[in-house]
Backbone as a printed PyTorch tensor [residue, N CA C, xyz], in Angstrom:
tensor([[[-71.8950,  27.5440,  -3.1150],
         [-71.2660,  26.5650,  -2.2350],
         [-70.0010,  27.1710,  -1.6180]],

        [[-70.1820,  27.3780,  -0.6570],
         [-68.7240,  27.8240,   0.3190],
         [-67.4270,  26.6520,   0.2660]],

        [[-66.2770,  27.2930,  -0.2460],
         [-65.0330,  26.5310,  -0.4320],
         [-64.6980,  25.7600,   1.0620]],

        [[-63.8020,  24.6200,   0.7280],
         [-63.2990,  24.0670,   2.1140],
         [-62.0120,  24.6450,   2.0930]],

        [[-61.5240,  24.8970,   3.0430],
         [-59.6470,  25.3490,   3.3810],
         [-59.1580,  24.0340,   4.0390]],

        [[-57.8340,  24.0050,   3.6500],
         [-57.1970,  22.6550,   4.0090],
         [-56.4460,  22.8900,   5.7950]],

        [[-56.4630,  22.2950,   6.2440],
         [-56.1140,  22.3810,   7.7360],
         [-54.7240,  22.7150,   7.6770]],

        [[-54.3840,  23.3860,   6.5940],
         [-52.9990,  23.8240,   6.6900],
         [-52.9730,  25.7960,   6.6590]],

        [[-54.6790,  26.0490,   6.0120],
         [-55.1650,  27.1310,   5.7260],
         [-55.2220,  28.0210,   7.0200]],

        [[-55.0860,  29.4440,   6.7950],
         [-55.3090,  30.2140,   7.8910],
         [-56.7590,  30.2440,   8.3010]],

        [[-57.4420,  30.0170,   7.2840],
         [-58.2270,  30.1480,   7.1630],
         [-59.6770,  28.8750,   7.4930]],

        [[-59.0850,  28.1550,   7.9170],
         [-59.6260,  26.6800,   8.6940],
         [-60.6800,  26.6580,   9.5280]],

        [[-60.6430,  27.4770,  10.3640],
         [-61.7270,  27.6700,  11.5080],
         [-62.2690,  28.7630,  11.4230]],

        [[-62.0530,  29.8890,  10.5840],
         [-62.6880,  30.8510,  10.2400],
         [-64.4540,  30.8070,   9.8610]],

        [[-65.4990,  31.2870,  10.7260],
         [-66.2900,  30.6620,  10.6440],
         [-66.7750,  31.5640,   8.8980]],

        [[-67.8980,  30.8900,   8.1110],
         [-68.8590,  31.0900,   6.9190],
         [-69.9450,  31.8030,   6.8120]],

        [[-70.2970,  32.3350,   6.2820],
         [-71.5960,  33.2130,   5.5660],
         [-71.9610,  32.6020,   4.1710]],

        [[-72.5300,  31.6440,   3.7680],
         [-72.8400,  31.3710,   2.6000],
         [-71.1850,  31.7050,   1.7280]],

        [[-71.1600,  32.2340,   1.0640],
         [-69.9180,  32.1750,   0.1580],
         [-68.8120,  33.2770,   0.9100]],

        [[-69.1370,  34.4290,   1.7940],
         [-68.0850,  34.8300,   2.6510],
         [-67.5660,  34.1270,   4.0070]],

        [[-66.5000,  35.0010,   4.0420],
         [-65.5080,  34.7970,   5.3240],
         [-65.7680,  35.7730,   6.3270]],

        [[-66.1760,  35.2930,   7.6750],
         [-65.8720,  36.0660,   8.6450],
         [-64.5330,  36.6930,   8.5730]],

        [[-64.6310,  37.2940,   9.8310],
         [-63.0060,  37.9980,  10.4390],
         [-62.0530,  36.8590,  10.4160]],

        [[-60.6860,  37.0560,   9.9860],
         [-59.7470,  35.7410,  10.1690],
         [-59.8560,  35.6280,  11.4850]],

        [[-59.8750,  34.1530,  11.7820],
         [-59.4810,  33.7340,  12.9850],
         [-58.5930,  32.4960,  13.0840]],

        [[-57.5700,  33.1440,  13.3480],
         [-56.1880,  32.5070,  13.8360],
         [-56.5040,  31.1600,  14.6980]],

        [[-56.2220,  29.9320,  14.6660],
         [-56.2080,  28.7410,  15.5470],
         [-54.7800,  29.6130,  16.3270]],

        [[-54.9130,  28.7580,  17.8200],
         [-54.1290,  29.3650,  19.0860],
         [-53.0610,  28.0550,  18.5600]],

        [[-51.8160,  28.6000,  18.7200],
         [-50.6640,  27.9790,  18.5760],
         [-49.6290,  27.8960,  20.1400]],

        [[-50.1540,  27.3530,  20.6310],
         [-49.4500,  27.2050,  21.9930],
         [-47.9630,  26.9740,  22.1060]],

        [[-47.3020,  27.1760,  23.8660],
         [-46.2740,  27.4950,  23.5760],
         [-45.8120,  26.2140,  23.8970]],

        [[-44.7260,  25.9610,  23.6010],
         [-44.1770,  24.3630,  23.7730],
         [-42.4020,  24.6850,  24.2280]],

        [[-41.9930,  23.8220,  25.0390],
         [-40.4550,  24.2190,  25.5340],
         [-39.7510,  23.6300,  24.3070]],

        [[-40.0030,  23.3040,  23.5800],
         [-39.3390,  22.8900,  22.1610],
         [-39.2980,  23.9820,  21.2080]],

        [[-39.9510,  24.9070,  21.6490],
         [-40.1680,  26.6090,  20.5780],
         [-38.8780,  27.1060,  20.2870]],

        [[-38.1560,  27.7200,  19.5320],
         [-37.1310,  28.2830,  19.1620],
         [-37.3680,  29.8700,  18.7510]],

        [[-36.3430,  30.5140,  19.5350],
         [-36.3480,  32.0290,  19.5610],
         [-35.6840,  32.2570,  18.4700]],

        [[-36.2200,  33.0620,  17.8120],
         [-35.6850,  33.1210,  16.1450],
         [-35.3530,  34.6610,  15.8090]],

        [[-34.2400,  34.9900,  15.2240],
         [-34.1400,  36.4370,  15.1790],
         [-34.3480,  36.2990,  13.7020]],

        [[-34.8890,  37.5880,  12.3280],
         [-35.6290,  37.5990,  11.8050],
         [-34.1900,  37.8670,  10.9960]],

        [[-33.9940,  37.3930,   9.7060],
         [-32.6820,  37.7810,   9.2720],
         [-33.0080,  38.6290,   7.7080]],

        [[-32.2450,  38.9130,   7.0660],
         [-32.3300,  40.0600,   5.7680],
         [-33.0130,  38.6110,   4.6660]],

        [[-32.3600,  37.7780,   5.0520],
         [-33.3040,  36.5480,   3.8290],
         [-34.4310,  36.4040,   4.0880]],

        [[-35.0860,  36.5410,   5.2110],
         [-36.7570,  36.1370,   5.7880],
         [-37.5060,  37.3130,   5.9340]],

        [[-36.8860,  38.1790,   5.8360],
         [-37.5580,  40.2090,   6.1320],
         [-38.8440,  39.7060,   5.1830]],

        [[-40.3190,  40.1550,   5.6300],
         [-41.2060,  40.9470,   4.4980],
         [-41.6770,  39.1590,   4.3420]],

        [[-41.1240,  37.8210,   4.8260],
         [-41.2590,  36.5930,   3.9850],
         [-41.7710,  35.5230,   4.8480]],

        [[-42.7290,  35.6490,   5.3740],
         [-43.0780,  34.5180,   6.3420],
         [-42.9570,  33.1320,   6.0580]],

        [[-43.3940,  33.0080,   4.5880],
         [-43.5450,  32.0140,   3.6460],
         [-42.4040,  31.3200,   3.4880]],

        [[-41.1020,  31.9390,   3.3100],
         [-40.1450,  30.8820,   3.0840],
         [-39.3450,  30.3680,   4.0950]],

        [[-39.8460,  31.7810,   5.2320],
         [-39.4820,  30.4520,   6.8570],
         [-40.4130,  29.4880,   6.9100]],

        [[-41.6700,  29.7510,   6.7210],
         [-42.5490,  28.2280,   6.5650],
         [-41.6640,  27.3570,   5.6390]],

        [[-41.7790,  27.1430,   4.5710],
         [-41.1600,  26.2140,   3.9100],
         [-39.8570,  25.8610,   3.5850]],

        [[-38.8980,  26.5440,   5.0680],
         [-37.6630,  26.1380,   5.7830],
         [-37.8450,  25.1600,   6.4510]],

        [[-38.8490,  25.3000,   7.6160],
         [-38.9160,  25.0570,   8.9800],
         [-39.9750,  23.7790,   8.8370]],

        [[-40.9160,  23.7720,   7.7880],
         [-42.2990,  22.6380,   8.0470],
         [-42.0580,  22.3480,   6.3910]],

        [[-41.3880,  22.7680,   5.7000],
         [-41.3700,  22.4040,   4.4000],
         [-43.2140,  22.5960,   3.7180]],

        [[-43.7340,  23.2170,   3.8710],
         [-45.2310,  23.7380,   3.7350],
         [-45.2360,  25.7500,   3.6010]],

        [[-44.8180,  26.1320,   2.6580],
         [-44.7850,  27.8860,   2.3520],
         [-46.1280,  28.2120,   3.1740]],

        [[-46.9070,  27.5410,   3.1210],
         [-48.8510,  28.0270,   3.5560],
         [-48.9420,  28.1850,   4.8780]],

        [[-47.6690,  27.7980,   5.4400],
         [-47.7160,  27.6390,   7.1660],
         [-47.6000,  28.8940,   7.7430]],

        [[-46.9590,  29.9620,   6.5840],
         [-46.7310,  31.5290,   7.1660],
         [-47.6740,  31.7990,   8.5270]],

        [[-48.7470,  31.6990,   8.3650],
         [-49.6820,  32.4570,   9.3090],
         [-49.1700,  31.6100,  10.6630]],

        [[-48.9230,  30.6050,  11.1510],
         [-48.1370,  30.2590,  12.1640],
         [-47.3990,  31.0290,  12.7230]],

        [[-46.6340,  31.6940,  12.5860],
         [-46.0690,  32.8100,  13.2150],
         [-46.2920,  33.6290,  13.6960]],

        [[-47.4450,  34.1420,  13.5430],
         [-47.9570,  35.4640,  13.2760],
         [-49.4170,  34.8500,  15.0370]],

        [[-49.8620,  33.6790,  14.3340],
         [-50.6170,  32.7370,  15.4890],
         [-49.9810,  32.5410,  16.9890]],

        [[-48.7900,  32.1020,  16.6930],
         [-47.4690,  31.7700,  18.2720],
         [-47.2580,  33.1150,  18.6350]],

        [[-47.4210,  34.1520,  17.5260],
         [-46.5910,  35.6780,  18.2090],
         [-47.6950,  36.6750,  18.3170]],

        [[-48.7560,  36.5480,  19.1030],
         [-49.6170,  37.3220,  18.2210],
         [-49.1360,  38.8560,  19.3570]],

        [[-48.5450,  39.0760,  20.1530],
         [-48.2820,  40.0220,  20.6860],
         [-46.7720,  40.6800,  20.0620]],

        [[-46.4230,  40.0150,  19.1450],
         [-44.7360,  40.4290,  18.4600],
         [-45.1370,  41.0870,  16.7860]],

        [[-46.0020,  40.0010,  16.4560],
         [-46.8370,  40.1870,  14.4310],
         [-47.7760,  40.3850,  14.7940]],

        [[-48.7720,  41.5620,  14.2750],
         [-50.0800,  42.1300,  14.7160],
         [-50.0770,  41.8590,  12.7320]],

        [[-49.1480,  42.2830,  11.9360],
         [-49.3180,  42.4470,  10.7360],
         [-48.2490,  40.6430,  10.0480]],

        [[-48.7240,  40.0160,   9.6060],
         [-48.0060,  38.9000,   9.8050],
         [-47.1150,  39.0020,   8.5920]],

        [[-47.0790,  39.9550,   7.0400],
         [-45.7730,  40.3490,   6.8960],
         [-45.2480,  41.0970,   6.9500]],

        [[-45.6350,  42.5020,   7.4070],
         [-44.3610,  43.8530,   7.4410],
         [-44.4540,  44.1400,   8.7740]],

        [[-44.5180,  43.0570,   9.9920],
         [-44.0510,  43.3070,  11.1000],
         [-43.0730,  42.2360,  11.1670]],

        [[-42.4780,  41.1940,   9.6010],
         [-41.5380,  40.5340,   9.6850],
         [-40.5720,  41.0230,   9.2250]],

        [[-40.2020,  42.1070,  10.3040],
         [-38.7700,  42.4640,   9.8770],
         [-37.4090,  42.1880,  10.7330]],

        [[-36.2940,  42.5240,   9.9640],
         [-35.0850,  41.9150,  10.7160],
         [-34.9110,  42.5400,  11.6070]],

        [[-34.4250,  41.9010,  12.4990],
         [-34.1010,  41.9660,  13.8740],
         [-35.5750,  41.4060,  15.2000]],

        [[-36.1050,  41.5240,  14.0810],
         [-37.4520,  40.9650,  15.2130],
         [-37.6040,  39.4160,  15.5800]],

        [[-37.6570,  39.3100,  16.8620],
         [-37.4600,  38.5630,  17.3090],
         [-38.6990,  37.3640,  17.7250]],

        [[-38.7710,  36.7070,  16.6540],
         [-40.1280,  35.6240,  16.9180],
         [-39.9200,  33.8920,  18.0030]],

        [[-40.9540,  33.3040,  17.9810],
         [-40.8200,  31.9420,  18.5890],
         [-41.0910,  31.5780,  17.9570]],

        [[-40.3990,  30.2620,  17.3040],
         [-40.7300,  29.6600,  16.1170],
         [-41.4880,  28.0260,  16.5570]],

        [[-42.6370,  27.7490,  16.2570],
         [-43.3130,  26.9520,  16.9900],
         [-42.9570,  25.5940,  16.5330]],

        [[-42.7930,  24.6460,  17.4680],
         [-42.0980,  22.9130,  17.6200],
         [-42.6530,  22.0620,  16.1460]],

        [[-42.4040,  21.2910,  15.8720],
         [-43.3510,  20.8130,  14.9110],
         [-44.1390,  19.8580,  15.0080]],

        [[-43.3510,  19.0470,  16.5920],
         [-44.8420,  18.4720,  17.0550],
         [-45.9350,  18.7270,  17.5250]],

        [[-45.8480,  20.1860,  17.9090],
         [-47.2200,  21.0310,  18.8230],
         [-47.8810,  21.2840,  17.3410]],

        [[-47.2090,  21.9360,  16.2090],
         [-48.0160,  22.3460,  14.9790],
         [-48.8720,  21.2030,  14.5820]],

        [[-48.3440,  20.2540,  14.6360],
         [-48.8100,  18.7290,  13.7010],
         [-49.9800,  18.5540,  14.4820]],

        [[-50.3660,  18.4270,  16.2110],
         [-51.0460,  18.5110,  16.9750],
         [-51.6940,  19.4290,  16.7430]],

        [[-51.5080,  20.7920,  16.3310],
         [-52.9130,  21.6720,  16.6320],
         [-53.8490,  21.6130,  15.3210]],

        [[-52.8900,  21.3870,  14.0310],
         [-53.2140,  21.4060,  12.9640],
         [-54.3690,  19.6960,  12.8900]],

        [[-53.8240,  18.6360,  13.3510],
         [-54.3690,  17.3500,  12.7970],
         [-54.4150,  16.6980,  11.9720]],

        [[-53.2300,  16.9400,  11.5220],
         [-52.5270,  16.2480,  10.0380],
         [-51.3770,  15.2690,  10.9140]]])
Protein backbone atom coordinates (compact mmCIF):
# COMPACT_ATOMS: atom_id res chain seq x y z
CA UNK A 1 0.00 0.00 0.00
CA UNK A 2 1.59 3.32 -1.02
CA UNK A 3 1.78 5.91 1.99
CA UNK A 4 -0.34 9.23 1.82
CA UNK A 5 1.87 12.61 2.37
CA UNK A 6 0.11 15.33 4.14
CA UNK A 7 -0.42 18.51 1.95
CA UNK A 8 2.16 20.02 3.94
CA UNK A 9 4.64 17.20 2.38
CA UNK A 10 7.06 17.90 -0.43
CA UNK A 11 6.13 15.22 -1.42
CA UNK A 12 2.19 15.67 -2.16
CA UNK A 13 1.89 15.62 -5.79
CA UNK A 14 4.73 13.56 -6.43
CA UNK A 15 3.25 11.07 -8.62
CA UNK A 16 3.41 6.73 -7.29
CA UNK A 17 4.68 3.43 -8.46
CA UNK A 18 3.06 0.95 -6.22
CA UNK A 19 5.23 1.56 -3.04
CA UNK A 20 7.87 4.06 -4.88
CA UNK A 21 8.26 7.70 -5.53
CA UNK A 22 8.73 9.25 -8.72
CA UNK A 23 11.18 12.23 -9.21
CA UNK A 24 10.26 14.95 -6.47
CA UNK A 25 8.01 17.23 -7.80
CA UNK A 26 7.85 20.50 -6.26
CA UNK A 27 4.07 22.17 -6.29
CA UNK A 28 4.74 25.85 -8.10
CA UNK A 29 4.73 28.43 -5.36
CA UNK A 30 3.84 31.60 -7.07
CA UNK A 31 4.92 34.97 -6.67
CA UNK A 32 2.71 37.24 -4.61
CA UNK A 33 3.54 41.21 -3.91
CA UNK A 34 3.28 40.21 -0.26
CA UNK A 35 6.70 37.97 -0.77
CA UNK A 36 9.53 39.16 1.38
CA UNK A 37 13.19 39.37 0.21
CA UNK A 38 15.02 37.59 2.82
CA UNK A 39 18.78 37.63 3.26
CA UNK A 40 19.93 34.21 4.65
CA UNK A 41 21.54 34.89 8.12
CA UNK A 42 24.37 32.61 10.22
CA UNK A 43 21.13 31.26 12.39
CA UNK A 44 19.23 29.88 9.17
CA UNK A 45 22.66 28.79 7.07
CA UNK A 46 22.38 24.85 6.10
CA UNK A 47 18.43 25.23 7.97
CA UNK A 48 15.48 25.63 5.89
CA UNK A 49 13.48 24.03 8.57
CA UNK A 50 13.69 26.50 11.22
CA UNK A 51 12.87 29.40 8.83
CA UNK A 52 9.81 27.24 8.16
CA UNK A 53 8.89 27.01 11.64
CA UNK A 54 9.69 30.87 12.12
CA UNK A 55 7.71 32.06 9.36
CA UNK A 56 4.48 29.29 9.08
CA UNK A 57 5.21 27.80 12.46
CA UNK A 58 5.24 24.19 10.43
CA UNK A 59 9.47 22.98 10.31
CA UNK A 60 8.00 20.57 7.14
CA UNK A 61 7.40 23.73 5.11
CA UNK A 62 11.33 23.83 4.31
CA UNK A 63 10.81 22.72 0.75
CA UNK A 64 8.81 26.04 0.14
CA UNK A 65 11.69 27.85 -0.42
CA UNK A 66 13.49 25.99 -2.40
CA UNK A 67 9.68 25.76 -4.60
CA UNK A 68 9.38 30.06 -4.71
CA UNK A 69 13.30 30.04 -5.53
CA UNK A 70 13.78 27.44 -7.74
CA UNK A 71 16.30 29.53 -9.84
CA UNK A 72 18.28 30.82 -6.35
CA UNK A 73 18.03 26.76 -4.31
CA UNK A 74 18.67 24.12 -6.95
CA UNK A 75 19.92 22.20 -3.58
CA UNK A 76 17.25 23.23 -0.94
CA UNK A 77 19.85 22.91 2.00
CA UNK A 78 23.48 23.75 1.14
CA UNK A 79 22.45 26.33 -1.32
CA UNK A 80 20.99 27.86 2.08
CA UNK A 81 23.68 29.78 2.76
CA UNK A 82 24.29 33.23 4.30
CA UNK A 83 24.12 35.92 2.38
CA UNK A 84 21.82 34.34 -0.11
CA UNK A 85 19.24 36.03 -0.90
CA UNK A 86 15.68 34.23 -1.03
CA UNK A 87 11.75 35.35 -1.42
CA UNK A 88 10.10 34.28 1.31
CA UNK A 89 6.57 33.29 0.18
CA UNK A 90 3.14 35.29 1.74
CA UNK A 91 1.24 33.01 3.86
CA UNK A 92 -1.80 33.58 2.22
CA UNK A 93 -0.55 32.41 -1.31
CA UNK A 94 1.06 29.21 0.77
CA UNK A 95 -2.33 28.42 2.56
CA UNK A 96 -3.87 28.75 -1.08
CA UNK A 97 -1.53 26.57 -2.91
CA UNK A 98 -1.24 24.12 -0.17
CA UNK A 99 -5.35 23.82 0.73
CA UNK A 100 -5.26 23.72 4.23
Amino acid sequence: MAAEYSKYSPYYTTERFGSFLDILNFRTIPRSSQDVLFKITKFYEYRPDLLAADMYGKSSLWWVFAARNPNTIRDPVFDFSVGQKIYIPDVKTLTAVLGV
